[in-house]
C-alpha positions in Angstrom: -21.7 -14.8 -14.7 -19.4 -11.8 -13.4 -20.5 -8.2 -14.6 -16.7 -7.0 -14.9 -13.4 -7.5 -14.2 -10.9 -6.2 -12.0 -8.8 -3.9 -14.2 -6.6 -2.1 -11.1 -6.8 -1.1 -7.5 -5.9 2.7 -7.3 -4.8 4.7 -4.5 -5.1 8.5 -4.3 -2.0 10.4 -3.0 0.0 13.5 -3.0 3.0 12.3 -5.3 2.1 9.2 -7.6 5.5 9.0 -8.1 7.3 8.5 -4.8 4.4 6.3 -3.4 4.9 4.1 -6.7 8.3 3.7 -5.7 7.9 3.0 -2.3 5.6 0.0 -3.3 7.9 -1.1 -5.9 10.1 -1.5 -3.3 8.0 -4.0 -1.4 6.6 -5.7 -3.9 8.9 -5.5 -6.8 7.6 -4.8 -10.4 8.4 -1.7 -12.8 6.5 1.7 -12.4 5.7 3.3 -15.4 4.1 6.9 -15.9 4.4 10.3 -14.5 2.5 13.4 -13.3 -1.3 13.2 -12.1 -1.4 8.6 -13.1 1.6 6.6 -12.3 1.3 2.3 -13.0 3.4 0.0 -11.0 3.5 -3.3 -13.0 3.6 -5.9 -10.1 5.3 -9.9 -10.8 2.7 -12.4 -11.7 0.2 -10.0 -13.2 -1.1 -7.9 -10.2 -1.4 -4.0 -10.8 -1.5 -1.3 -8.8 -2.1 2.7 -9.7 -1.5 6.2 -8.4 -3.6 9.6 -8.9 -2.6 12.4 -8.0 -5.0 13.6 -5.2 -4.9 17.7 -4.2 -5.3 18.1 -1.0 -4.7 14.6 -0.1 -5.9 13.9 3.8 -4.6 10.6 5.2 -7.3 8.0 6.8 -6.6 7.2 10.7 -6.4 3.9 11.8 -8.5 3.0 13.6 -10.9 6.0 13.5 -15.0 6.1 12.7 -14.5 9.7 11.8 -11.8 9.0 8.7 -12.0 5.7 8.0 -9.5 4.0 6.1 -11.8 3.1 3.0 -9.4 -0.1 2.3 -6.1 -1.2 3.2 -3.7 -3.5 1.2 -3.0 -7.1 2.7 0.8 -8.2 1.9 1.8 -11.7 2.5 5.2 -12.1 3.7 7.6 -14.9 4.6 9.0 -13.5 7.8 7.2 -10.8 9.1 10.3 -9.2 11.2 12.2 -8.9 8.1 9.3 -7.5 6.0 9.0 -4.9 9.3 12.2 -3.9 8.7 12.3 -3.8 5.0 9.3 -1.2 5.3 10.2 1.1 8.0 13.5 1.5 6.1 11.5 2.6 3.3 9.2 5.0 5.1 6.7 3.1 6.8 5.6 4.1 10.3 4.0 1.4 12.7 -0.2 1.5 13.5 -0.5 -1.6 15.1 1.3 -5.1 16.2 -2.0 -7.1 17.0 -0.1 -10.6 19.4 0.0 -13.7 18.0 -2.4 -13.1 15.3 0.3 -13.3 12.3 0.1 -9.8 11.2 1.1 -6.3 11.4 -0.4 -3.1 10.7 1.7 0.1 8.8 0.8 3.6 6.9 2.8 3.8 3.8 4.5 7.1 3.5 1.3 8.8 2.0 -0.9 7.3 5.3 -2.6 4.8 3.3 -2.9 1.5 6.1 -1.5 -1.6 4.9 -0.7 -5.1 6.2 2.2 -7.1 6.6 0.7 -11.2 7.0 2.8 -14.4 7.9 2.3 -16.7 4.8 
């Protein structure tokens, strides 16, 4: 028997706002809220929210002396178009691992996600 649910993975970063937006653009859903906690409302039930952090450091990928923490896996159906969908939207590049079905980004706070074949 679980001990607790799930309620809502949260990311901490400079402007809730903006970085809301930015995953709303990827992932599509509403984003509600402003100031310090913004919601983004994600199709089929998923959640994701954003505190305001001060002082907000970006992780390094890969780095032992700032870890990333987590990272956000995002299945896609055709990872060059999802590649270009992000960058237009702020992404920068970390990694294009060969052959192994995915690709690695920062999002415009420097939070490392994933693009994955699906």
């Amino acid at each position: 028997m679980a001990l607790a649910k799930l309620g809502v993975v949260v990311l901490d970063c400079p402007d809730p706002r903006a970085l809301a937006g930015f995953y709303a653009e990827v992932l599509g859903g509403t984003v509600e809220g402003e100031g310090e906690w913004v919601d983004l409302k994600v199709p089929g039930g998923a959640a994701l929210a954003f505190q305001r952090a001060p002082g907000w450091v970006p992780p390094k990928w890969p780095a032992a002396d700032a870890s990333q923490q987590f990272h956000l896996d995002l299945e896609v159906e055709d990872l060059d178009t999802a590649e270009q969908g992000v960058l237009a939207l702020g992404a920068k590049p970390l990694a294009h691992p060969d052959g192994r079905g995915f690709r690695v980004y920062a999002d415009p706070a420097g939070h490392p996600f994933c693009l994955c074949a699906c």
